[in-house]
C-alpha positions as CSV (number, residue, x, y, z in Angstrom):
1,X,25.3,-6.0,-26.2
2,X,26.2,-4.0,-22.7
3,X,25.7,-0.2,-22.6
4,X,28.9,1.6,-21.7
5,X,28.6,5.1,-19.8
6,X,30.4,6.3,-23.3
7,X,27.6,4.7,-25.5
8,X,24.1,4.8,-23.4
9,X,21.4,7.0,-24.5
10,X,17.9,7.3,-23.4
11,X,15.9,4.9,-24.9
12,X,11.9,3.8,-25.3
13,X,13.2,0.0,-24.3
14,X,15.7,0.2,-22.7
15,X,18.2,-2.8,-21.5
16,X,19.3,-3.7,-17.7
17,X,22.7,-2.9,-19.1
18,X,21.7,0.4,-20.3
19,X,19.5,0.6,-17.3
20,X,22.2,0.7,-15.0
21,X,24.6,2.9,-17.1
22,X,21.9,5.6,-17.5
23,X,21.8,5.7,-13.9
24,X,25.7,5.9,-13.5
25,X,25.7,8.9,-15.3
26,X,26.0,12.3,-13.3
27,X,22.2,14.1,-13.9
28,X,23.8,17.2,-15.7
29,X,25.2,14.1,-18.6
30,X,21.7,12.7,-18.5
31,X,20.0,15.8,-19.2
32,X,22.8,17.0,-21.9
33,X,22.0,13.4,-23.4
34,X,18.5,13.4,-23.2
35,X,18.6,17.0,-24.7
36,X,20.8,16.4,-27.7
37,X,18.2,13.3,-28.2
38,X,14.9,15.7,-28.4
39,X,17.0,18.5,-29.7
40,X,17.7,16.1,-33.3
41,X,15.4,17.3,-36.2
42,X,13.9,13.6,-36.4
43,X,12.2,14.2,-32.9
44,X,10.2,16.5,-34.3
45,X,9.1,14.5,-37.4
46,X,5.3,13.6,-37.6
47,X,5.4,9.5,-38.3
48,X,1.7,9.5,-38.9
49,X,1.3,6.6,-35.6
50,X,-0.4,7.0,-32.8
51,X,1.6,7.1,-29.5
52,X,-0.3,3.6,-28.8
53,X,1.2,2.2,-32.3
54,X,4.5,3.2,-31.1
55,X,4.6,2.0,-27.7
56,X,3.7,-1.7,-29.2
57,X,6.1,-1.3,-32.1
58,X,8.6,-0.5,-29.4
59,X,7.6,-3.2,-27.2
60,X,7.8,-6.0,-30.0
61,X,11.6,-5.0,-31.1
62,X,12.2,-4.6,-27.2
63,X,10.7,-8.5,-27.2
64,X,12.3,-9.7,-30.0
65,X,16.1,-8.3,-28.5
66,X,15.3,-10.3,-25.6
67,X,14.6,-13.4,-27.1
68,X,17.9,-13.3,-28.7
């Protein structure tokens, strides 16, 4: 699936599609998008894993996308 600049959001694994939309956007639509992101009430919401735990969670849906 390709990012368009209506779609993209920031995003913990990012694609080279999104990659590359997120950088077409002006900075003032980046920072509106990244704030509407940490301003949602889930952002704040303890999951009880360590920042560790989520960076390999991340990393094996980010490896599993890529393998198809």
């Amino acid at each position: 699936m390709s990012a368009t600049l209506t779609d993209v959001m920031p995003s913990a694994t990012p694609s080279e599609a999104d990659i590359a939309a997120w950088q077409a956007l002006p900075r003032d639509e980046q920072l509106r998008r990244l704030r509407e992101v940490l301003s949602h009430p889930d952002a704040s919401i303890d999951c009880g894993q360590t920042m560790e735990e989520i960076l390999a969670e991340a990393r094996q849906r980010a490896a599993k996308r890529d393998r198809g």
